[in-house]
N, CA, C and O atoms as a Maestro MAE file, in Angstrom:
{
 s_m_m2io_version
 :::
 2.0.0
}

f_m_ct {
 s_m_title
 :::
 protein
 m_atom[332] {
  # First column is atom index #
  i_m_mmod_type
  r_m_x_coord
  r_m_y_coord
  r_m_z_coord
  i_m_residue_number
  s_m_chain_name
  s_m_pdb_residue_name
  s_m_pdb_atom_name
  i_m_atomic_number
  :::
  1 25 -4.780 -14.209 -4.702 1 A "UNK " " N  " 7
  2 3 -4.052 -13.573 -3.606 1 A "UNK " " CA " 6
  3 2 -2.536 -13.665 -3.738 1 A "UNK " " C  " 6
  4 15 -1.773 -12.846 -3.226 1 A "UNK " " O  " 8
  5 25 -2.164 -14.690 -4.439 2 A "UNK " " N  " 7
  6 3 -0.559 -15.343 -4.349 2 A "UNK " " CA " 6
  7 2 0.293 -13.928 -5.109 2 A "UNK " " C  " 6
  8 15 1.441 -13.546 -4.882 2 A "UNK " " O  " 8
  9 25 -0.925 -13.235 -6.249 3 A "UNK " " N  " 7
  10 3 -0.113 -12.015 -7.111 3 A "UNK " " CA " 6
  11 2 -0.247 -10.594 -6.316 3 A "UNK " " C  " 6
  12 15 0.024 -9.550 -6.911 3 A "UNK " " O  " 8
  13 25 -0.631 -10.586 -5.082 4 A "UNK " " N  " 7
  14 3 -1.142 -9.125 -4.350 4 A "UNK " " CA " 6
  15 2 0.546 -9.216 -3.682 4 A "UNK " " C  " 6
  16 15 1.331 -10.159 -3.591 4 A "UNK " " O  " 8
  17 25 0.636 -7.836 -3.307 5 A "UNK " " N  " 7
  18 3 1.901 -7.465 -2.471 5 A "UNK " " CA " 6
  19 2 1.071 -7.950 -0.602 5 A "UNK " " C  " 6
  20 15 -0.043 -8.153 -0.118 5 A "UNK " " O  " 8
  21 25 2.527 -7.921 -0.173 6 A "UNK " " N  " 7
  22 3 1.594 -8.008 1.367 6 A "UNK " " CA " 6
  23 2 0.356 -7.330 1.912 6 A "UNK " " C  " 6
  24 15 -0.691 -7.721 2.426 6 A "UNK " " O  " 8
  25 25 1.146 -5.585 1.445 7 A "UNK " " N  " 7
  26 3 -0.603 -4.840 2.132 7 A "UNK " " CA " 6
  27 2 -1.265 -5.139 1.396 7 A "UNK " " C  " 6
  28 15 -2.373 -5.019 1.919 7 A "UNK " " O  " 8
  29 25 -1.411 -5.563 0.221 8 A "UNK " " N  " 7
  30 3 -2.641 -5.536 -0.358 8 A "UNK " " CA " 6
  31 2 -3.162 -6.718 -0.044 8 A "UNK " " C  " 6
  32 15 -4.343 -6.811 -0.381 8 A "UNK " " O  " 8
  33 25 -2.653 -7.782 0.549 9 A "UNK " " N  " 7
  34 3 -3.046 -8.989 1.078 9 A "UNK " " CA " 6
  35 2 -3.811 -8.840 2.338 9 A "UNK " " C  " 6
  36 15 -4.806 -9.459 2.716 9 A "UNK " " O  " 8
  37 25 -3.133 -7.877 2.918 10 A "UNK " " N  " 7
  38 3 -3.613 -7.338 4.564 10 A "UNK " " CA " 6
  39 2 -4.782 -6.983 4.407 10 A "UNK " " C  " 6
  40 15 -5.734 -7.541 4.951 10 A "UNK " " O  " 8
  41 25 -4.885 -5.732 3.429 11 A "UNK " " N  " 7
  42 3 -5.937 -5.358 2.934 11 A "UNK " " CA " 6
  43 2 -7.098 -6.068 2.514 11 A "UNK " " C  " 6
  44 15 -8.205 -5.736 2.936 11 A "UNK " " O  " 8
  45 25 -6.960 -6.928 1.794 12 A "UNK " " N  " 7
  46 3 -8.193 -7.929 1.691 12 A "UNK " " CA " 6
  47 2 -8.534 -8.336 3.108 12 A "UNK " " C  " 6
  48 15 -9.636 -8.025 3.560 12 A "UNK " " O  " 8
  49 25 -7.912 -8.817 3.630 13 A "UNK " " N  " 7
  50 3 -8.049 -9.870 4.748 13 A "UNK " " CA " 6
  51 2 -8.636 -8.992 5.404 13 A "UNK " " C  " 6
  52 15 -9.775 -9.447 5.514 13 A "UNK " " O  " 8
  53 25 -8.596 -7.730 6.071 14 A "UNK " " N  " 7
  54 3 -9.126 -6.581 6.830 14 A "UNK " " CA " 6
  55 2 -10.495 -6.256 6.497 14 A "UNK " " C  " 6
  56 15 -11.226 -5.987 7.450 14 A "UNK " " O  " 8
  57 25 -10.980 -6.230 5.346 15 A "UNK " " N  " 7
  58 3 -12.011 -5.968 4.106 15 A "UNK " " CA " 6
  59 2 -12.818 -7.576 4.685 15 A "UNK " " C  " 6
  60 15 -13.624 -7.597 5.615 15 A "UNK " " O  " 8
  61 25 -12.484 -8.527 4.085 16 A "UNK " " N  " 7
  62 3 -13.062 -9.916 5.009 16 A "UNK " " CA " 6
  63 2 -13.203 -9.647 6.664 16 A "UNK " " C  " 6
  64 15 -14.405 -9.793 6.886 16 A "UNK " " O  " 8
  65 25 -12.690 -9.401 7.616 17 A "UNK " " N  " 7
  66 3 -12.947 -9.300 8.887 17 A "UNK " " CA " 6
  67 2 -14.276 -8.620 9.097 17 A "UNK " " C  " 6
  68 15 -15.287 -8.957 9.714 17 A "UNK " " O  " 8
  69 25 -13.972 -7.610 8.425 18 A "UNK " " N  " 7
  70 3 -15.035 -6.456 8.815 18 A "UNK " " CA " 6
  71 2 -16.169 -6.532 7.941 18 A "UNK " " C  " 6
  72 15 -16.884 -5.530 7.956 18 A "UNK " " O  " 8
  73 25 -16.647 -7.832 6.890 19 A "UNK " " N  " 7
  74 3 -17.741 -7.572 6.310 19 A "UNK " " CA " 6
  75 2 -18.860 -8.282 6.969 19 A "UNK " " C  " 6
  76 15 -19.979 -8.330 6.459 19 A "UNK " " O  " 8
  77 25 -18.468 -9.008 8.463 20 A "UNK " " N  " 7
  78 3 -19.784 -9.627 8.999 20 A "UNK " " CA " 6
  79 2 -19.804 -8.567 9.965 20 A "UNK " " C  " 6
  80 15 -20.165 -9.106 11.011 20 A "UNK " " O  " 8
  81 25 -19.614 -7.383 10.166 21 A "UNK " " N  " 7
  82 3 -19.948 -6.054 11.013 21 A "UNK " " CA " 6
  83 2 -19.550 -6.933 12.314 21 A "UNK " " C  " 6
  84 15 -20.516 -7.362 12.946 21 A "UNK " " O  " 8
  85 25 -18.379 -7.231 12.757 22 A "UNK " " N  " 7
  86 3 -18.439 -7.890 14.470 22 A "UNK " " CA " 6
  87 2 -18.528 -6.237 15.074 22 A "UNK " " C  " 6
  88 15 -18.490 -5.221 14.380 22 A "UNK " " O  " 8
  89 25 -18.642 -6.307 16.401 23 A "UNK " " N  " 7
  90 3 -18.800 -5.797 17.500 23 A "UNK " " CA " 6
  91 2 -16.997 -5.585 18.033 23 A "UNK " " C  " 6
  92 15 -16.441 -4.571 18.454 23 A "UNK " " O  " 8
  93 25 -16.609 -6.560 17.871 24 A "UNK " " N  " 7
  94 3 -15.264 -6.404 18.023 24 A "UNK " " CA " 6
  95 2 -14.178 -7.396 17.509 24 A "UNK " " C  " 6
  96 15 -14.255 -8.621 17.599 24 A "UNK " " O  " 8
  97 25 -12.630 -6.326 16.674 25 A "UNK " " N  " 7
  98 3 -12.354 -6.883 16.020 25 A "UNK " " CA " 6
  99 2 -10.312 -7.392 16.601 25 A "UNK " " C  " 6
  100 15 -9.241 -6.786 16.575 25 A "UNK " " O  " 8
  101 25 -10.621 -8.345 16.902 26 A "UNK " " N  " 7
  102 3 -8.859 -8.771 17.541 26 A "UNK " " CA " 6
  103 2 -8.035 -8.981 16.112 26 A "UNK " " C  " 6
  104 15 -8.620 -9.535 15.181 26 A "UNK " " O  " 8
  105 25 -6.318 -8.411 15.922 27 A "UNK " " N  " 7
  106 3 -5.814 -8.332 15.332 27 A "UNK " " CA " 6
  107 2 -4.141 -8.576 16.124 27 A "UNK " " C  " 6
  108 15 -3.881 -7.723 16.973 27 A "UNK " " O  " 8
  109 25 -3.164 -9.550 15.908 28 A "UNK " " N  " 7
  110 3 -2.055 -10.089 16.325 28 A "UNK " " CA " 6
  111 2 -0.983 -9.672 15.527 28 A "UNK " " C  " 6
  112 15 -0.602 -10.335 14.561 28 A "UNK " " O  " 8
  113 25 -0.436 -8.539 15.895 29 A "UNK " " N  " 7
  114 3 0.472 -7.949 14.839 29 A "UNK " " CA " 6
  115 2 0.541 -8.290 13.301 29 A "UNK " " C  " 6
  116 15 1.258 -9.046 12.647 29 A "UNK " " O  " 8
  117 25 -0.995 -7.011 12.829 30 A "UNK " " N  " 7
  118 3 -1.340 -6.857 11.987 30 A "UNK " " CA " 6
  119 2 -0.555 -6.609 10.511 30 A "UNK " " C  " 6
  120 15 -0.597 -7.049 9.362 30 A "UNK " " O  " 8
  121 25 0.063 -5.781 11.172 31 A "UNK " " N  " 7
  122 3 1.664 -5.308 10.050 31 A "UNK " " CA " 6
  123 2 2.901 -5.680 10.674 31 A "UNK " " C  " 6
  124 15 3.943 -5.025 10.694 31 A "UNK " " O  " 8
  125 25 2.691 -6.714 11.141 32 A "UNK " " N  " 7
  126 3 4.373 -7.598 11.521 32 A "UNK " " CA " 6
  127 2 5.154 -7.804 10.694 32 A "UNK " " C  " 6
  128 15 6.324 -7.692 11.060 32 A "UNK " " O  " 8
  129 25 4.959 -8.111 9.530 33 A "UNK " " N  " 7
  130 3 5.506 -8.896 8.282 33 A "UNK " " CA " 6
  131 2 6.027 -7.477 6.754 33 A "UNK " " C  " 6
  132 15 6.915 -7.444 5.902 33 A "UNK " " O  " 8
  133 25 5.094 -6.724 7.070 34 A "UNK " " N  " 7
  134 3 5.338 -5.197 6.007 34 A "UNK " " CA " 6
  135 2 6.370 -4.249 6.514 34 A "UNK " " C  " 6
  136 15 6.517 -4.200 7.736 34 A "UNK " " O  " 8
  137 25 7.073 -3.522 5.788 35 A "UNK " " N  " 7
  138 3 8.154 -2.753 5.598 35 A "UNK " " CA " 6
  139 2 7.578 -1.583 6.288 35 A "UNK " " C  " 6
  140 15 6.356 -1.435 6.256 35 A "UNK " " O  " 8
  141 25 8.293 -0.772 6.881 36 A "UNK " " N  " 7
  142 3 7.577 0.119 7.555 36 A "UNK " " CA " 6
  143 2 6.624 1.746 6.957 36 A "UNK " " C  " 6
  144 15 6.254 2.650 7.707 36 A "UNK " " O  " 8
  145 25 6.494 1.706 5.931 37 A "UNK " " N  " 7
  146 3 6.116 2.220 5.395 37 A "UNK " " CA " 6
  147 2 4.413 2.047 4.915 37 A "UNK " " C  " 6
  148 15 3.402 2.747 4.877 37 A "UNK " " O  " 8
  149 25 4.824 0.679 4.597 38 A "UNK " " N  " 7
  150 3 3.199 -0.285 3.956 38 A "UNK " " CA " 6
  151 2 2.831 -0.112 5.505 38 A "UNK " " C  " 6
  152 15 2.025 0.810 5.628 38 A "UNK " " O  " 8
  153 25 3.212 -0.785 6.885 39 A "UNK " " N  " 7
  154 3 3.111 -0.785 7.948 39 A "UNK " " CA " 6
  155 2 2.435 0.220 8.245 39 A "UNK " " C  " 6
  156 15 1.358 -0.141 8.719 39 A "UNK " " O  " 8
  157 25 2.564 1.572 8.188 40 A "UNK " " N  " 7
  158 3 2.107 2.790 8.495 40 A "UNK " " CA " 6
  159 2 0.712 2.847 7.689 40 A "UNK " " C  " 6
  160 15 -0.341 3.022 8.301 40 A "UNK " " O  " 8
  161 25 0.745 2.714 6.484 41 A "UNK " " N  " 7
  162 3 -0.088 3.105 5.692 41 A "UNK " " CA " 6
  163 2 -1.571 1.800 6.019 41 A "UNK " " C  " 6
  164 15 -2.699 2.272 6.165 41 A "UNK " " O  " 8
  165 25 -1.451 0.867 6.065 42 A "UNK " " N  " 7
  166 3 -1.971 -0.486 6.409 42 A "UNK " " CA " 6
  167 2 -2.757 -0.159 7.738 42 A "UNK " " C  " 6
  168 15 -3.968 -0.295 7.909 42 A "UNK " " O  " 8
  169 25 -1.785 0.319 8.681 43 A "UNK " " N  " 7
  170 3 -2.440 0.469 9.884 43 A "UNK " " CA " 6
  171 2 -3.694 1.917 10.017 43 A "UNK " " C  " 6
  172 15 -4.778 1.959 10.598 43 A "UNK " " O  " 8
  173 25 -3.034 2.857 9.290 44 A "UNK " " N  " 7
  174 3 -4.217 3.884 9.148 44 A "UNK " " CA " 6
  175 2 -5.628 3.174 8.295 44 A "UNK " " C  " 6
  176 15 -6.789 3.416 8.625 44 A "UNK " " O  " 8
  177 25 -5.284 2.384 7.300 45 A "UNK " " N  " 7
  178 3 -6.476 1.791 6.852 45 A "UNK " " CA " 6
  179 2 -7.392 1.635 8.243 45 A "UNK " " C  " 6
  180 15 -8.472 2.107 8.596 45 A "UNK " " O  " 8
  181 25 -6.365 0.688 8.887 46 A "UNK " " N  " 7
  182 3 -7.204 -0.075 10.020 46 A "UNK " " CA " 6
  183 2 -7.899 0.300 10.392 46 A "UNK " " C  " 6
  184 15 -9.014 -0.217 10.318 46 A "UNK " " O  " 8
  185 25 -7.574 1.881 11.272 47 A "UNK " " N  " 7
  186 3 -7.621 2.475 12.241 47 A "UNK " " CA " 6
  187 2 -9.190 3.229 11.466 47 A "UNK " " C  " 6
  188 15 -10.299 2.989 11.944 47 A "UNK " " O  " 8
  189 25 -9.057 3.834 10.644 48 A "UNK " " N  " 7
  190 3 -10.421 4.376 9.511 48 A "UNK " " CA " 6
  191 2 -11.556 3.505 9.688 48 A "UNK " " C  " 6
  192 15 -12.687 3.750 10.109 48 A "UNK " " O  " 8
  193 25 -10.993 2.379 9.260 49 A "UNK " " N  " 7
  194 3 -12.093 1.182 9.024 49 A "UNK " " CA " 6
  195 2 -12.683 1.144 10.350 49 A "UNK " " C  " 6
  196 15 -13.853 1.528 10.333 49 A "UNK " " O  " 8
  197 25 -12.218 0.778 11.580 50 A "UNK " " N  " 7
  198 3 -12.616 0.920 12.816 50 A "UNK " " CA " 6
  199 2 -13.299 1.393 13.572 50 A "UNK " " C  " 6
  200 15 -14.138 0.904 14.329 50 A "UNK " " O  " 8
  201 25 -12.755 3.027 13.293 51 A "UNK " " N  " 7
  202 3 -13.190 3.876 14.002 51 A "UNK " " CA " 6
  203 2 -14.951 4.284 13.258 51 A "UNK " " C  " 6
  204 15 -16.037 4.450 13.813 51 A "UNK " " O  " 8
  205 25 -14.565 4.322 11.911 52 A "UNK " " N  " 7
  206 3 -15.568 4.469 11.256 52 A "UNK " " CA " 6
  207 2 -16.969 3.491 11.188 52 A "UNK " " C  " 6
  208 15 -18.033 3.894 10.719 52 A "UNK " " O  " 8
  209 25 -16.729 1.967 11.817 53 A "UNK " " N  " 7
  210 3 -17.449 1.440 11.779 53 A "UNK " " CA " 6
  211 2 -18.125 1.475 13.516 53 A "UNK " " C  " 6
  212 15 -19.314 1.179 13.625 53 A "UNK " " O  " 8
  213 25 -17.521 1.751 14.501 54 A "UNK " " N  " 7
  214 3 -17.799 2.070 15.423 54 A "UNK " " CA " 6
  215 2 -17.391 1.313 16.405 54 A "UNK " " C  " 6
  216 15 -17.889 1.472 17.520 54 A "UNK " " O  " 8
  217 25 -16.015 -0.043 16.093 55 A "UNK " " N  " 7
  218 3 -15.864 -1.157 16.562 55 A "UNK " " CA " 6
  219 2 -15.206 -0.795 17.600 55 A "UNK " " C  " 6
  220 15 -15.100 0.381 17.948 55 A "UNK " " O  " 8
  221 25 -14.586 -1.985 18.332 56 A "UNK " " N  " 7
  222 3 -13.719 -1.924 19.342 56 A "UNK " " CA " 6
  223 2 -12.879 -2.799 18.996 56 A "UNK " " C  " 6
  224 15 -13.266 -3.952 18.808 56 A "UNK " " O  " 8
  225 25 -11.392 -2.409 18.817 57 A "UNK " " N  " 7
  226 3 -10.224 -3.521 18.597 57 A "UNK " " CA " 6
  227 2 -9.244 -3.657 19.721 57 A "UNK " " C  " 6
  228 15 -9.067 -2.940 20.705 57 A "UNK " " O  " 8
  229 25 -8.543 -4.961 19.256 58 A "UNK " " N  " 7
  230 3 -8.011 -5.220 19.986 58 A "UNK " " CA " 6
  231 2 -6.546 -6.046 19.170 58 A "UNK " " C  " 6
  232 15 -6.374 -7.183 18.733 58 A "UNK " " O  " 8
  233 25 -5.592 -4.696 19.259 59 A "UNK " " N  " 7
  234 3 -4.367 -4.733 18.554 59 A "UNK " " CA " 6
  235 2 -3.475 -4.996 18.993 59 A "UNK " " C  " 6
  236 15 -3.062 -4.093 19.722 59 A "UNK " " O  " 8
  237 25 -2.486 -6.347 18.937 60 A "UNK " " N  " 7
  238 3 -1.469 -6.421 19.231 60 A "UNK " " CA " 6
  239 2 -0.317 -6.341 18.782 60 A "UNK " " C  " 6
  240 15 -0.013 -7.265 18.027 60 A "UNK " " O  " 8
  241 25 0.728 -5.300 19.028 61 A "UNK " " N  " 7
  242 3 2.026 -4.841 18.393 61 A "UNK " " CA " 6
  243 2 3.450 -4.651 18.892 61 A "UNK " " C  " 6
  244 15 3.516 -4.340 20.082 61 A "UNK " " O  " 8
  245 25 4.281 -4.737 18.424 62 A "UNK " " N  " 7
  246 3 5.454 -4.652 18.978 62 A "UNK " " CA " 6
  247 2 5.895 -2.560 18.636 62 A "UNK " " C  " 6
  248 15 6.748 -1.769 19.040 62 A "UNK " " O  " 8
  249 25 5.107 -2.530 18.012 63 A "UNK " " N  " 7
  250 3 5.676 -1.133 17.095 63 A "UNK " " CA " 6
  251 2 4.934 -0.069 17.769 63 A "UNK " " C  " 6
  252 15 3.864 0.263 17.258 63 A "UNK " " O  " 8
  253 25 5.362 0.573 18.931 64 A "UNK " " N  " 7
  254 3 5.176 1.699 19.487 64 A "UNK " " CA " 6
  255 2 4.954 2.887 18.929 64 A "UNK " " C  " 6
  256 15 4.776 3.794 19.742 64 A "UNK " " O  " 8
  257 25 4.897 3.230 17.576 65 A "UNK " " N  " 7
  258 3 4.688 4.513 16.661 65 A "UNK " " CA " 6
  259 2 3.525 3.906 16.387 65 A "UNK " " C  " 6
  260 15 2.676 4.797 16.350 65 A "UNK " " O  " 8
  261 25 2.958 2.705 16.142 66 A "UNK " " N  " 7
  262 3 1.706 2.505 15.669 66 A "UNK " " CA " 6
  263 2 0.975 2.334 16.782 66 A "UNK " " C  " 6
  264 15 -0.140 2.645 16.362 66 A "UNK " " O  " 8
  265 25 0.787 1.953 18.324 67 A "UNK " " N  " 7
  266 3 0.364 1.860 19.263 67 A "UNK " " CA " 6
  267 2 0.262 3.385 19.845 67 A "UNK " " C  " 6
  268 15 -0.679 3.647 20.595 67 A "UNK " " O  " 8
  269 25 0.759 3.910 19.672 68 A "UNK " " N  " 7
  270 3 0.830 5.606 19.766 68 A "UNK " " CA " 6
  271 2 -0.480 6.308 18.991 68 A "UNK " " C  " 6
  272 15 -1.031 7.348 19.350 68 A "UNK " " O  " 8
  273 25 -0.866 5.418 17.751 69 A "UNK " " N  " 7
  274 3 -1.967 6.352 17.088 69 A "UNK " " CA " 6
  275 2 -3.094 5.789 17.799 69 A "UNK " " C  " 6
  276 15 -3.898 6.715 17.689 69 A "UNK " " O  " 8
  277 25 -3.904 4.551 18.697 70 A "UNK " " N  " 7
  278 3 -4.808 4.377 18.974 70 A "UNK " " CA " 6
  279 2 -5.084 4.930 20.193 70 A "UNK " " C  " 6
  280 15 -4.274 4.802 21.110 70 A "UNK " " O  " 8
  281 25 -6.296 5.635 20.363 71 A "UNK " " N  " 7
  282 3 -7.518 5.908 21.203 71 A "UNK " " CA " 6
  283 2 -6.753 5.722 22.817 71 A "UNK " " C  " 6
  284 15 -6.322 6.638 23.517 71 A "UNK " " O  " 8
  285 25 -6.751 4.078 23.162 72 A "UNK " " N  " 7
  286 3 -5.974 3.636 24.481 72 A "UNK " " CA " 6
  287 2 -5.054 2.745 24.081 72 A "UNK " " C  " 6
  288 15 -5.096 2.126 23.018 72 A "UNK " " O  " 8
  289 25 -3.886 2.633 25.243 73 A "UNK " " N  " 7
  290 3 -3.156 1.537 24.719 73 A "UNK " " CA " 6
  291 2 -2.567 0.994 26.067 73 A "UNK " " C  " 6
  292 15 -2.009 1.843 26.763 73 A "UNK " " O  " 8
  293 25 -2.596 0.006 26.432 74 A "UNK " " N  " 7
  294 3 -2.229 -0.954 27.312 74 A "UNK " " CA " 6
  295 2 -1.039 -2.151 27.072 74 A "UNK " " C  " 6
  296 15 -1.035 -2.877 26.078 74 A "UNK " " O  " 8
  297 25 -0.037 -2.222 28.161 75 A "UNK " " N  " 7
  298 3 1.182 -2.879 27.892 75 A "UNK " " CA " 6
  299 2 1.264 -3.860 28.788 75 A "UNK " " C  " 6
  300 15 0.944 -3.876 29.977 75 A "UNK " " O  " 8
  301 25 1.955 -5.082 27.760 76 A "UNK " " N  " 7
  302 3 2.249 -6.274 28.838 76 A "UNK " " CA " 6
  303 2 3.692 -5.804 29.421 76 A "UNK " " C  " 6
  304 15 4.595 -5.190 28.852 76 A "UNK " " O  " 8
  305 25 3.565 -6.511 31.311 77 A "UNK " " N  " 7
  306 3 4.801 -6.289 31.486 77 A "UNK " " CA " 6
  307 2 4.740 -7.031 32.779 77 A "UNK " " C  " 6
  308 15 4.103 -6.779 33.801 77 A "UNK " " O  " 8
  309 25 5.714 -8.196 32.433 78 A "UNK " " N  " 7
  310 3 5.633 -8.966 33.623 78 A "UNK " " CA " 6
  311 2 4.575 -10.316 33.706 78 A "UNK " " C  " 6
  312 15 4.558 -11.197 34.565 78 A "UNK " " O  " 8
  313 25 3.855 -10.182 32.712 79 A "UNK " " N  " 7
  314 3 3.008 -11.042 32.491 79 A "UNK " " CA " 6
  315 2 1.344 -10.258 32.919 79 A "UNK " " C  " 6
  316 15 0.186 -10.634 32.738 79 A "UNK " " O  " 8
  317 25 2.012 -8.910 33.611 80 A "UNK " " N  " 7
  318 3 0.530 -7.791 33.791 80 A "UNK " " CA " 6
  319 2 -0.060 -7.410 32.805 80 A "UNK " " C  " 6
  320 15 0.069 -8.153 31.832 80 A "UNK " " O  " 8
  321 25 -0.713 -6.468 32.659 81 A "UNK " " N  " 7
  322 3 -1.282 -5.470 31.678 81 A "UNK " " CA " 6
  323 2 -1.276 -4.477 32.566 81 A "UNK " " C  " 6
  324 15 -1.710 -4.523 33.717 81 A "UNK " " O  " 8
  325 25 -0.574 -3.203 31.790 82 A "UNK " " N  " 7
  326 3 -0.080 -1.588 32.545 82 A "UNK " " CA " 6
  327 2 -0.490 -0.415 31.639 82 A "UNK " " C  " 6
  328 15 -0.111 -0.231 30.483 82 A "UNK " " O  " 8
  329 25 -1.261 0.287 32.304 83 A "UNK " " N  " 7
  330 3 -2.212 1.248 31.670 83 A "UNK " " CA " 6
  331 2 -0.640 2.231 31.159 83 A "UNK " " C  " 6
  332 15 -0.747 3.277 30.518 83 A "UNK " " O  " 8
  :::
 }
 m_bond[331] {
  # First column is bond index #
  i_m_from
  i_m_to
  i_m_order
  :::
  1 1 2 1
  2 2 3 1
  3 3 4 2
  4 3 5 1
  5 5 6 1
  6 6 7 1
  7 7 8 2
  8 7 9 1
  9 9 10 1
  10 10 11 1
  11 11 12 2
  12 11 13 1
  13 13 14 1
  14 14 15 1
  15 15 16 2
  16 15 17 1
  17 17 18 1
  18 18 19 1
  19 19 20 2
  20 19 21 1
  21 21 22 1
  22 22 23 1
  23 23 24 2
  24 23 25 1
  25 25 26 1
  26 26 27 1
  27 27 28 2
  28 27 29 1
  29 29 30 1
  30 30 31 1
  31 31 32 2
  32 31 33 1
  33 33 34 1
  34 34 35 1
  35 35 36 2
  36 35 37 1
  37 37 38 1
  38 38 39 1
  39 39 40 2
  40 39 41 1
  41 41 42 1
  42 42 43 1
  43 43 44 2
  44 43 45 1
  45 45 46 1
  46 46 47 1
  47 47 48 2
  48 47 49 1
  49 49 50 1
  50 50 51 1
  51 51 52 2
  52 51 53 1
  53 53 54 1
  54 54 55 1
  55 55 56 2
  56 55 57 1
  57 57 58 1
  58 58 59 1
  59 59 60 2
  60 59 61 1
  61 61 62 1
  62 62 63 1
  63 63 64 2
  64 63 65 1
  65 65 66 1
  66 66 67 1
  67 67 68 2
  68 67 69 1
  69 69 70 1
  70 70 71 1
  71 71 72 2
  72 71 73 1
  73 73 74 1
  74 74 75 1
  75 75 76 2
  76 75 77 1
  77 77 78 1
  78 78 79 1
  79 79 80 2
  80 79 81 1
  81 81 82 1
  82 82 83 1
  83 83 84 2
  84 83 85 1
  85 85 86 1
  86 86 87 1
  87 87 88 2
  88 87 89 1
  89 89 90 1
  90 90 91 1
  91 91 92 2
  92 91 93 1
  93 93 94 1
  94 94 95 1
  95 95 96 2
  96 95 97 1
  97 97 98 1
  98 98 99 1
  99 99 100 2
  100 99 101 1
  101 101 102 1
  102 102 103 1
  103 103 104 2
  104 103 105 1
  105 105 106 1
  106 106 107 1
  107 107 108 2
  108 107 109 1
  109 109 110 1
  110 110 111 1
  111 111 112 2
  112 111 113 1
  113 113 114 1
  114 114 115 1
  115 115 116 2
  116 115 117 1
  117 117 118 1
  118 118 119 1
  119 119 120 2
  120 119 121 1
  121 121 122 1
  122 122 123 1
  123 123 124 2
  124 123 125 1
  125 125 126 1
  126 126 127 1
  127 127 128 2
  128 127 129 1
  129 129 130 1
  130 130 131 1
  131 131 132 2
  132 131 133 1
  133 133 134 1
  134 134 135 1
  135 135 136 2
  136 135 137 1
  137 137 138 1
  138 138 139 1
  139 139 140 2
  140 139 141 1
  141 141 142 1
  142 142 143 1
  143 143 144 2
  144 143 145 1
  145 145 146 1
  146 146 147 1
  147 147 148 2
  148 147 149 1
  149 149 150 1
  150 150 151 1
  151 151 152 2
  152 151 153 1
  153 153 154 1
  154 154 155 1
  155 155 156 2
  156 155 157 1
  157 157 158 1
  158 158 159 1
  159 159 160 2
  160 159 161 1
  161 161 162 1
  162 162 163 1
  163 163 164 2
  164 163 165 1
  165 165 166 1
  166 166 167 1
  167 167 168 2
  168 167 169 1
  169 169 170 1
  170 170 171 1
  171 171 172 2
  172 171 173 1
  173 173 174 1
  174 174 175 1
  175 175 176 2
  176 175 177 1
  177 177 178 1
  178 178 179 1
  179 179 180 2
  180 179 181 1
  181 181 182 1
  182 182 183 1
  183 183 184 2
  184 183 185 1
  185 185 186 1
  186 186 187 1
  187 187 188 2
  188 187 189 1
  189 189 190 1
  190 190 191 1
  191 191 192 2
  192 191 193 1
  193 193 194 1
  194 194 195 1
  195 195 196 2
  196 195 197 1
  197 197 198 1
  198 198 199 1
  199 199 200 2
  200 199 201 1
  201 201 202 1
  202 202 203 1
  203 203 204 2
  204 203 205 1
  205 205 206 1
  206 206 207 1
  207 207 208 2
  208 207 209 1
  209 209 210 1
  210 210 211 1
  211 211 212 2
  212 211 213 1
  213 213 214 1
  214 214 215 1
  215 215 216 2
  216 215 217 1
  217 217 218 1
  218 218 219 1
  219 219 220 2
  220 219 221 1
  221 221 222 1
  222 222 223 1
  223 223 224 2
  224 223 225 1
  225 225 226 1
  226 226 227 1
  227 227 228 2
  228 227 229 1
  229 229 230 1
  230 230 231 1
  231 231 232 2
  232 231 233 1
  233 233 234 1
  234 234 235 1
  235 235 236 2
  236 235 237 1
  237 237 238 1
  238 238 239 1
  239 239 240 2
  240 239 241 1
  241 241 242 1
  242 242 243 1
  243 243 244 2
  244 243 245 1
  245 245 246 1
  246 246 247 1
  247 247 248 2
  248 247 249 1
  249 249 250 1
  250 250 251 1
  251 251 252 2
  252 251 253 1
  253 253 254 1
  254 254 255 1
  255 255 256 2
  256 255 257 1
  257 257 258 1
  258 258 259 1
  259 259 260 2
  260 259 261 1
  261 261 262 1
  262 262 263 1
  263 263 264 2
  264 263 265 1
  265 265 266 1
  266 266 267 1
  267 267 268 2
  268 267 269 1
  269 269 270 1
  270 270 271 1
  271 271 272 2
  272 271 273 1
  273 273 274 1
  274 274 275 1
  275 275 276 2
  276 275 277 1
  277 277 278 1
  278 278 279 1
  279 279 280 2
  280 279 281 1
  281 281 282 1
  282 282 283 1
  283 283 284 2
  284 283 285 1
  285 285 286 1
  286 286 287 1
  287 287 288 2
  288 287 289 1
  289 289 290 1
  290 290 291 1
  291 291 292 2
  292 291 293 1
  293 293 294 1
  294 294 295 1
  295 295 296 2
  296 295 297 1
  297 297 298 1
  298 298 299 1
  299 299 300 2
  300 299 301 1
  301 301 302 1
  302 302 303 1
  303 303 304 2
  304 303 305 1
  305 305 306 1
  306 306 307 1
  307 307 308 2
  308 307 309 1
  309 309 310 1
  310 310 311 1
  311 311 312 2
  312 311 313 1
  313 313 314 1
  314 314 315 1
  315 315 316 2
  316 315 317 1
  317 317 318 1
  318 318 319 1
  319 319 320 2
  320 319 321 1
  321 321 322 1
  322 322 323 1
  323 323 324 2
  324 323 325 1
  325 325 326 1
  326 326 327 1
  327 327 328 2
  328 327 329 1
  329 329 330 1
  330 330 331 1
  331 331 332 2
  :::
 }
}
């Protein structure tokens, strides 16, 4: 792993999450750490893998262009959650 670039690190690790088929999969700013580009590309993996497997996630992000591509998206504010 020490010779993979980040996404491709992400990438494994994503590939591991999803090979015991959960029901649902929590992720803590998934592409926090990647350039925004890998970021983009990383997160469509995600989003494929996901949707395709039929899961339900639960993504947490600071990056509003990537919170923009999922299904629903819900915001902390105040210590709430705001549809």
């Amino acid at each position: 792993p020490a010779r993979l670039s980040g996404g491709e690190q992400l990438r494994v690790a994503m590939a591991r999450a999803l090979a015991s088929k959960p029901s649902l999969l929590l992720a803590d700013e998934p592409t926090g750490n990647l350039d925004p580009a890998t970021a983009s590309d990383v997160f469509e993996v995600l989003l494929k893998l996901v949707r395709g497997a039929g899961l339900t996630a639960l993504i947490a992000t600071h990056n509003p262009d990537l919170a923009a591509r999922m299904d629903r998206t819900v915001r902390l504010e105040g210590g709430h959650l705001v549809e």
